[in-house]
C-alpha positions in Angstrom: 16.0 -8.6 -2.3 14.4 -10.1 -5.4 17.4 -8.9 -7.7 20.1 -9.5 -5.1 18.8 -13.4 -5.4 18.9 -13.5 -8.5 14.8 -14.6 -9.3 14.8 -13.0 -12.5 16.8 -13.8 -15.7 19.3 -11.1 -17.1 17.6 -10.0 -19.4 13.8 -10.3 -18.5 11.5 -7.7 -18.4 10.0 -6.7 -14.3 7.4 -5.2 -13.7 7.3 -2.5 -11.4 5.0 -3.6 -8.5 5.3 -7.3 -9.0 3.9 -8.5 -5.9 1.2 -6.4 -6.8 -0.9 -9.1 -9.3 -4.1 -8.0 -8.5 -5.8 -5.9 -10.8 -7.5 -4.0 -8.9 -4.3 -3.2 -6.5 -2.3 -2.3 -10.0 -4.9 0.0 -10.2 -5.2 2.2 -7.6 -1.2 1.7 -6.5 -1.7 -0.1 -3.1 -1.2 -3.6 -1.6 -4.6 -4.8 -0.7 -4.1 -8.6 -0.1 -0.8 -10.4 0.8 1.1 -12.1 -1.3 3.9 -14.9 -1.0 7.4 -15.6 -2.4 10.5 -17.1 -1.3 14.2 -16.3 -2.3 17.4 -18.7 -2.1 20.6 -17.4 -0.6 23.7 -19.2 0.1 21.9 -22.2 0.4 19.4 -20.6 2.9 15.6 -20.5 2.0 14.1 -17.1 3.2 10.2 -17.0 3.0 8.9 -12.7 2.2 5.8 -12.1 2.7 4.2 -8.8 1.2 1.3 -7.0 3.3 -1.0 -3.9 2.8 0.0 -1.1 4.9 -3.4 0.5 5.4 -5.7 -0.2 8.6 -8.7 -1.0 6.1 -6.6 -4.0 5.4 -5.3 -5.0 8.7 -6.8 -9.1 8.7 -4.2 -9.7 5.8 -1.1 -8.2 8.3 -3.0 -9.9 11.3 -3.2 -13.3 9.8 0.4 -13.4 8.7 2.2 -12.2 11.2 2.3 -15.5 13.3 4.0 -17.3 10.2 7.0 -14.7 10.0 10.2 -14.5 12.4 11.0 -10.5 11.8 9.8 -7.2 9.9 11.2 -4.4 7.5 9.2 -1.5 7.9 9.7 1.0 5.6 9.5 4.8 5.7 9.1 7.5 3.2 12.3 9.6 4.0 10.0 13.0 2.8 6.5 11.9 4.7 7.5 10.4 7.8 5.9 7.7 10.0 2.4 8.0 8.7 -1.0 6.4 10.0 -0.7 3.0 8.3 3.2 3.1 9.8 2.2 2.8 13.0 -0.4 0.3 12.5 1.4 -2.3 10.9 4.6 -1.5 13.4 2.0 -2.0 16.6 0.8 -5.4 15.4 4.5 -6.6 14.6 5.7 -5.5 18.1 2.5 -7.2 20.0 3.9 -10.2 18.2 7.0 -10.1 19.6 9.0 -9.5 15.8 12.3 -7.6 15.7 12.0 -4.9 13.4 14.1 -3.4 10.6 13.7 0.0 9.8 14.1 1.0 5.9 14.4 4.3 5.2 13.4 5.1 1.4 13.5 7.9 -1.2 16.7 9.6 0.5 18.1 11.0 -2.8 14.6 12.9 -3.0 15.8 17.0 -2.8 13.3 17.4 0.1 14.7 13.9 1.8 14.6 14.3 5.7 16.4 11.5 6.8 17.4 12.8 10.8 13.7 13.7 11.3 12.4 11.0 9.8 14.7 8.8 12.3 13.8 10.7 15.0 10.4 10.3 14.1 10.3 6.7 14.1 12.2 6.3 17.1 9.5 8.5 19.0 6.7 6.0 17.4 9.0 3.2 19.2 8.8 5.0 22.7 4.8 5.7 22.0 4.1 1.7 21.3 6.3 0.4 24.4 8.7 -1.3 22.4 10.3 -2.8 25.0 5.5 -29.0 19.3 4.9 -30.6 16.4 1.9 -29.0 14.7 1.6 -26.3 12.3 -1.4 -23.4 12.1 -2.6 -22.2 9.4 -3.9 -18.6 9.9 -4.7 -17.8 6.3 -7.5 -19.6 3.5 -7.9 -19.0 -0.2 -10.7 -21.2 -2.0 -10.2 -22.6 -5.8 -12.6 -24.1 -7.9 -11.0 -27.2 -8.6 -9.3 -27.6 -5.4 -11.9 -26.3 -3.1 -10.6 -24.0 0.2 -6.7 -24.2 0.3 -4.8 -23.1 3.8 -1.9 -21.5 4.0 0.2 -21.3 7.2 3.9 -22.1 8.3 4.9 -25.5 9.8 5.8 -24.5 13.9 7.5 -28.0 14.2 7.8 -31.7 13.2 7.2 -32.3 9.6 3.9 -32.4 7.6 3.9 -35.3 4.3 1.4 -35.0 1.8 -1.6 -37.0 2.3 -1.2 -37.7 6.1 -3.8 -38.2 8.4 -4.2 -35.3 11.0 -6.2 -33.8 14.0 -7.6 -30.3 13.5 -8.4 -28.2 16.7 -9.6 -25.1 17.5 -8.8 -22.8 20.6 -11.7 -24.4 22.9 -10.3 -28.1 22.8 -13.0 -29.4 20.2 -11.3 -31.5 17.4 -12.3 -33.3 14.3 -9.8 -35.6 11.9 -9.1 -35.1 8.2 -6.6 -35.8 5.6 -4.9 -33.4 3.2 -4.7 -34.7 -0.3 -2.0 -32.1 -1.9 0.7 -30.3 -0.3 2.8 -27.1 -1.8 5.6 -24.3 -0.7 6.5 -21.5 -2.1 9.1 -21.1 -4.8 9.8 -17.6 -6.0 6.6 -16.5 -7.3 4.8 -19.5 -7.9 3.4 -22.7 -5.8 5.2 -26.2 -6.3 4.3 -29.4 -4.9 6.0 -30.9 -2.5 6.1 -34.5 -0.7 7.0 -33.0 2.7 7.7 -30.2 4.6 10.2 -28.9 7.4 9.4 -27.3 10.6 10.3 -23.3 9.9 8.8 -23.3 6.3 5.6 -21.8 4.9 3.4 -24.4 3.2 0.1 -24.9 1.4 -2.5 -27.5 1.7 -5.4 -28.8 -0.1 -8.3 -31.3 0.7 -9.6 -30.4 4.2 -12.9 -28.6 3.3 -14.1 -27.3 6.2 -10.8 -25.7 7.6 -11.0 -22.3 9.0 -9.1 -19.4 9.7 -7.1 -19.8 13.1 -7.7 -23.7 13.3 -4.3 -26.0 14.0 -3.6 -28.8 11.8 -1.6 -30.8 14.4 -0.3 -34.3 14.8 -3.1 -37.5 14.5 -2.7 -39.0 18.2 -1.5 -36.2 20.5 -1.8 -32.8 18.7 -3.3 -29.3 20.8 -4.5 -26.3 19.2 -1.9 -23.5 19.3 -2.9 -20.3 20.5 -5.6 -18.8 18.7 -5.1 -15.8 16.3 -6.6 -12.3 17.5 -7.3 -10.3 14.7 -8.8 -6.6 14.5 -11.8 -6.7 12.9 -12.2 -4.2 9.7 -14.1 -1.1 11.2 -16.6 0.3 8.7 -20.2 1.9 7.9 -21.9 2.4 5.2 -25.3 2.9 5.9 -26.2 3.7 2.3 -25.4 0.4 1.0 -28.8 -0.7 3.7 -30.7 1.0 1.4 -30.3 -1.7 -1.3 -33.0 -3.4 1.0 -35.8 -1.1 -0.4 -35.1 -2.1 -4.0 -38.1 -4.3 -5.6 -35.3 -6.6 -6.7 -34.6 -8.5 -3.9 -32.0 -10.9 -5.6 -29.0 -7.9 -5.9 -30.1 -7.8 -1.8 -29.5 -11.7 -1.8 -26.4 -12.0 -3.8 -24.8 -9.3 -2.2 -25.5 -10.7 1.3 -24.3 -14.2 -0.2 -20.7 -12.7 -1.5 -20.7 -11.0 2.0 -20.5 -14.3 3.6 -18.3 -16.0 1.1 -15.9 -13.2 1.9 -16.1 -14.0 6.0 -15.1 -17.4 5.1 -11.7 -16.0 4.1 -11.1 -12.8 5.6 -10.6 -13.1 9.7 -11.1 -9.4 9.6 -14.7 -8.6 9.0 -17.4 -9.2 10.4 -21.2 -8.1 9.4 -23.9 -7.3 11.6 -26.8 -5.0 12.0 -25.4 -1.3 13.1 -27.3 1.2 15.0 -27.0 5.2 14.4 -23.6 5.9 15.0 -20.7 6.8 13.6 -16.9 5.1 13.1 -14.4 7.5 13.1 -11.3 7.6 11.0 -8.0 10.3 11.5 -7.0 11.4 8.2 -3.9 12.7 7.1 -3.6 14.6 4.2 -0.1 16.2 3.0 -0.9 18.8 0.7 0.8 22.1 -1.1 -0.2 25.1 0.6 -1.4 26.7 -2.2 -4.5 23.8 -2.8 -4.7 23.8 1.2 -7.6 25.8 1.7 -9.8 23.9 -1.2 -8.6 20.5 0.9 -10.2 22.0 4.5 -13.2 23.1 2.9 -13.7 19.7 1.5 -13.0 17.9 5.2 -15.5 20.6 6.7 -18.3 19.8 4.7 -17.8 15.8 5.6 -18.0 16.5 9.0 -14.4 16.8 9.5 -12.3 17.9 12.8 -8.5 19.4 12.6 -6.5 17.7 14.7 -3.4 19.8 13.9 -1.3 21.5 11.0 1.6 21.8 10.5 4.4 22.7 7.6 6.4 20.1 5.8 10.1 21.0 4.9 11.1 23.4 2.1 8.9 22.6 -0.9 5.8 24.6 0.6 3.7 21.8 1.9 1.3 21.5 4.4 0.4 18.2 6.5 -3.5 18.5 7.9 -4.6 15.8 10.0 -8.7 15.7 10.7 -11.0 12.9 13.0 -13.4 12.2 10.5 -16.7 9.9 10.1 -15.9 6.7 7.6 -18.9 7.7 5.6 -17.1 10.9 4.6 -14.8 9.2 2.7 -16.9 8.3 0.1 -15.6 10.0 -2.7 -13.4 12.2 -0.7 -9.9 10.9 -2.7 -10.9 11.8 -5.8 -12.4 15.0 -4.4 -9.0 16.2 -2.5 -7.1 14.9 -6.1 -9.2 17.1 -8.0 -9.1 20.5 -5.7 -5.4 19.9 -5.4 -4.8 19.2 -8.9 -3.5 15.7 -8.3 -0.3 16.7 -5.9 -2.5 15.7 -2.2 -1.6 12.3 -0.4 -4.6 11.5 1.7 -3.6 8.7 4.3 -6.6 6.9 7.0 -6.0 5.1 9.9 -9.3 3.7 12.6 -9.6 6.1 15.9 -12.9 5.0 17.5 -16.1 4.9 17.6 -19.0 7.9 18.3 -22.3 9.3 17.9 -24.0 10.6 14.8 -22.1 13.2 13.5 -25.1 14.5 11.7 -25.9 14.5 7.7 -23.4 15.5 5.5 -24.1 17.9 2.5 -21.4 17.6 -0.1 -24.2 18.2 -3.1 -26.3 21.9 -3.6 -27.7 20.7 -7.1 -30.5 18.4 -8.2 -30.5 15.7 -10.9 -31.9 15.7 -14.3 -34.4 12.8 -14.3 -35.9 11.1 -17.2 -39.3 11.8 -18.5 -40.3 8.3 -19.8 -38.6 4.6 -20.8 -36.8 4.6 -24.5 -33.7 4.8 -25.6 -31.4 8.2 -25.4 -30.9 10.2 -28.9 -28.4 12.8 -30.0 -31.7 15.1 -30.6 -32.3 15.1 -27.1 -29.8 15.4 -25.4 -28.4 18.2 -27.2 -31.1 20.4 -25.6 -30.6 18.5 -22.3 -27.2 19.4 -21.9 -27.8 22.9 -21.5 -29.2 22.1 -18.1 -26.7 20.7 -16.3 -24.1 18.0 -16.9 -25.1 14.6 -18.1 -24.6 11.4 -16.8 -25.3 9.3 -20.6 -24.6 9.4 -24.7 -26.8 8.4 -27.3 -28.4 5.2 -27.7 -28.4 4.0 -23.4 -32.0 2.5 -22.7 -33.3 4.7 -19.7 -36.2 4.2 -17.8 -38.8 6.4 -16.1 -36.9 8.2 -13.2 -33.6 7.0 -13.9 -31.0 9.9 -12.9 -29.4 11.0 -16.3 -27.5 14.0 -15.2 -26.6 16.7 -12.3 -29.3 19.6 -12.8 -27.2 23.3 -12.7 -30.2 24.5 -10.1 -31.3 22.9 -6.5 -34.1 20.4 -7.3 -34.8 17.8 -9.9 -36.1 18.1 -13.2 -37.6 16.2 -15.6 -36.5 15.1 -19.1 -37.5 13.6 -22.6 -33.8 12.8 -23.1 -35.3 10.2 -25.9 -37.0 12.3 -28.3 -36.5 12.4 -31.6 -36.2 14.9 -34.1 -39.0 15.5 -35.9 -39.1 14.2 -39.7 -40.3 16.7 -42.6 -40.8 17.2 -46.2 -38.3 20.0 -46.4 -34.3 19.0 -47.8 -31.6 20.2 -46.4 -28.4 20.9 -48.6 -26.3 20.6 -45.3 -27.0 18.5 -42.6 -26.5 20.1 -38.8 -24.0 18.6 -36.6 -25.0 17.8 -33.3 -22.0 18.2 -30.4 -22.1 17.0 -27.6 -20.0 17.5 -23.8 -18.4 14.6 -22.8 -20.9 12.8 -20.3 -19.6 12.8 -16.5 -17.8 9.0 -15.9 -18.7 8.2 -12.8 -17.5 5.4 -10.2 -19.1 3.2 -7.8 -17.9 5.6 -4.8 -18.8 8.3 -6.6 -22.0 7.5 -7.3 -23.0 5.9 -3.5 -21.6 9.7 -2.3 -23.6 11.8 -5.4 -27.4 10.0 -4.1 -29.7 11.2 -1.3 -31.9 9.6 0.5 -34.9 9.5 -2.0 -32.1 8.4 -4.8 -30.8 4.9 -5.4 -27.5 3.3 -6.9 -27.8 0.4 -9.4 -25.5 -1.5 -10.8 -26.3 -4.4 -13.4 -24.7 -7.4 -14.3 -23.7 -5.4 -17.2 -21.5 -3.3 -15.1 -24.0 -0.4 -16.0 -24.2 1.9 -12.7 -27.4 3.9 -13.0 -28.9 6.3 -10.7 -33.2 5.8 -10.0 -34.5 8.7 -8.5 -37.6 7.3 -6.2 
């Protein structure tokens, strides 16, 4: 749609994803927070909006839906309706949006367009298809200009630095003025003096606006009908036991940026959780050769087959399990690894349950330093030879601090800081000392390597380290 308008020059370079400017979404490949554009055609202005597909992210397709006028869902011609399909089709049919199907990938060899129709149509059956104010159902925050709304204008006209009335679902209002007042244009934000009933706008100055709050009209404006968003269904116990650590600032900033985060995002909500479990169905579409490796991995996370079921002629193999969120942790990279990167792992929420029980997914102990200093070549050569390590020369470690994955059940301690030992004897040749490439983990990883009597740190530095209690 982009190229048909004509938004880029003929010869400028595009990036592949460019809706997707996060880094962190460029990353790992998937829309996590929705982004805005417009296109011009024939003198018509047509507001896109781009939303994550995946259920983890359903407050950014909850809170924009009210400001569009239709969908295009698209489908994988090869995969099918998958979870995060049907997710994103049930909240555009609750609000009453006509749909557009788009069926991709059809010049794949294994493209499998009539089922994939079929398919869809079946999801269709399963869902039961059958004033002058604006709200703003969306808020960003910028240093300089403070929190910014974003929302589309239901009727009248809004001018930049008009009074207005701000209401909320339960009749209580309070008045403000806006000081700045944007729309979209292609990729970026420009200002505008007004702005049309039918268009998506931004505004800045009103401080304390929140999500699903109408901006209406001075004198006689009502609150539209408020938003109802699905809150973002997780548990991670683990993270709790950051309460334990001595350092009781990481517990208080990371409660602070929890909060920051509610003041944007609709979707989530934190609270104390008992012992239970929120369950997720997993589908994962994987060759049948790697398939066994795959079921071992959901067993040992507590999983449930659902079903199985083959996949067209290339030999693969679609598995769909119930599963406990906290087996997830580390469970993509797990499923990439045992299937040699070819598996498409795919969650969507199913409900909530009791205790599913612990979850072993380690056999081995950890490696555990001796005593504080700083890590040497000496050391660790000798280290190495019992199980993987977790540093390289030269990291300061501390007593206890997790250094690597011991080869035999329980820990074991270390002097991975020693050095070689200095004598009056020359050596024509010095020895070289080589060393295995340390183990990289991530921040998933490591929250799914510790048990309980283990910690995860992480350090302004960006340093994760293990602490073994």
């Amino acid at each position: 749609m982009l190229k048909q308008a004509k938004v880029f020059r003929h010869n400028q370079v595009v990036e592949e994803r460019i809706m997707d400017s996060n880094d962190l979404e460029r990353e790992r490949g998937i829309t996590i927070l929705s982004k805005n554009t417009s296109i011009t055609y024939k003198d018509t202005k047509m507001n896109i909006i781009d939303t994550p597909g995946h259920s983890d992210f359903g407050g950014e397709v909850d809170h924009v839906l009210n400001m569009v006028e239709g969908v295009l869902l698209v489908v994988d011609s090869v995969e099918g309706p998958m979870p995060q399909t049907r997710f994103v089709l049930k909240k555009a049919l609750e609000f009453g949006h006509a749909v557009v199907v788009v069926l991709n990938k059809i010049d794949r060899p294994s493209a499998r367009p009539e089922y994939v129709i079929n398919s869809t149509f079946e999801l269709f059956i399963e869902l039961n298809t059958s004033d002058e104010q604006v709200t703003f159902t969306s808020t960003e925050y910028d240093e300089h200009k403070g929190k910014i709304a974003i929302g589309r204008l239901h009727a009248g006209v809004l001018k930049r630095g008009m009074d207005v009335r701000i209401c909320t679902s339960d009749d209580a209002c309070r008045f403000g003025k806006f000081s700045e007042l944007f729309v979209f244009e292609k990729f970026f934000r420009a200002p505008a003096e007004s702005v049309e009933a039918g268009d998506i706008c931004v505004v800045c100055g009103l401080g304390d606006i929140q999500i699903g709050e109408t901006i209406a009209d001075k004198n006689d404006g009502k609150a539209l009908p408020a938003i109802r968003v699905e809150l973002w269904k997780n548990q991670q116990s683990k993270w709790l036991s950051l309460s334990t650590l001595h350092h009781l600032l990481a517990v208080r900033n990371l409660r602070d940026r929890l909060y920051r985060e509610i003041e944007r995002n609709l979707a989530m909500k934190v609270e104390d959780g008992e012992t239970a479990d929120t369950f997720l169905i997993a589908t994962v579409v994987v060759p049948e050769e790697h398939m066994g490796s795959v079921v071992e991995l959901l067993g040992k996370r507590r999983g449930q087959m659902l079903d199985m079921q083959g996949l067209g002629p290339e030999g693969t193999t679609l598995l769909k399990y119930k599963i406990p969120t906290r087996g997830l942790l580390g469970l993509r990279n797990a499923i990439l690894t045992a299937s040699r990167g070819t598996a498409i792992l795919n969650t969507i929420f199913d409900s909530y349950g009791p205790w599913a029980g612990e979850m072993s997914t380690r056999d081995l102990g950890s490696l555990v330093a001796f005593e504080d200093g700083t890590s040497t070549s000496y050391a660790l050569a000798s280290s190495q030879e019992r199980g993987q390590l977790f540093i390289t020369p030269g990291v300061e470690v501390y007593k206890c601090h997790i250094v690597g994955i011991h080869q035999r059940p329980g820990d074991l301690a270390l002097n991975v800081c020693e050095k070689k030992a200095a004598t009056n004897v020359r050596s024509n040749k010095e020895v070289s000392v080589v060393l295995d490439t340390p183990l990289d983990y991530s921040l998933d990883d490591c929250i799914e390597y510790i048990q309980e009597d283990e910690l995860v740190e992480v350090t302004p530095k960006s340093t994760i380290s293990l602490d073994d209690l």
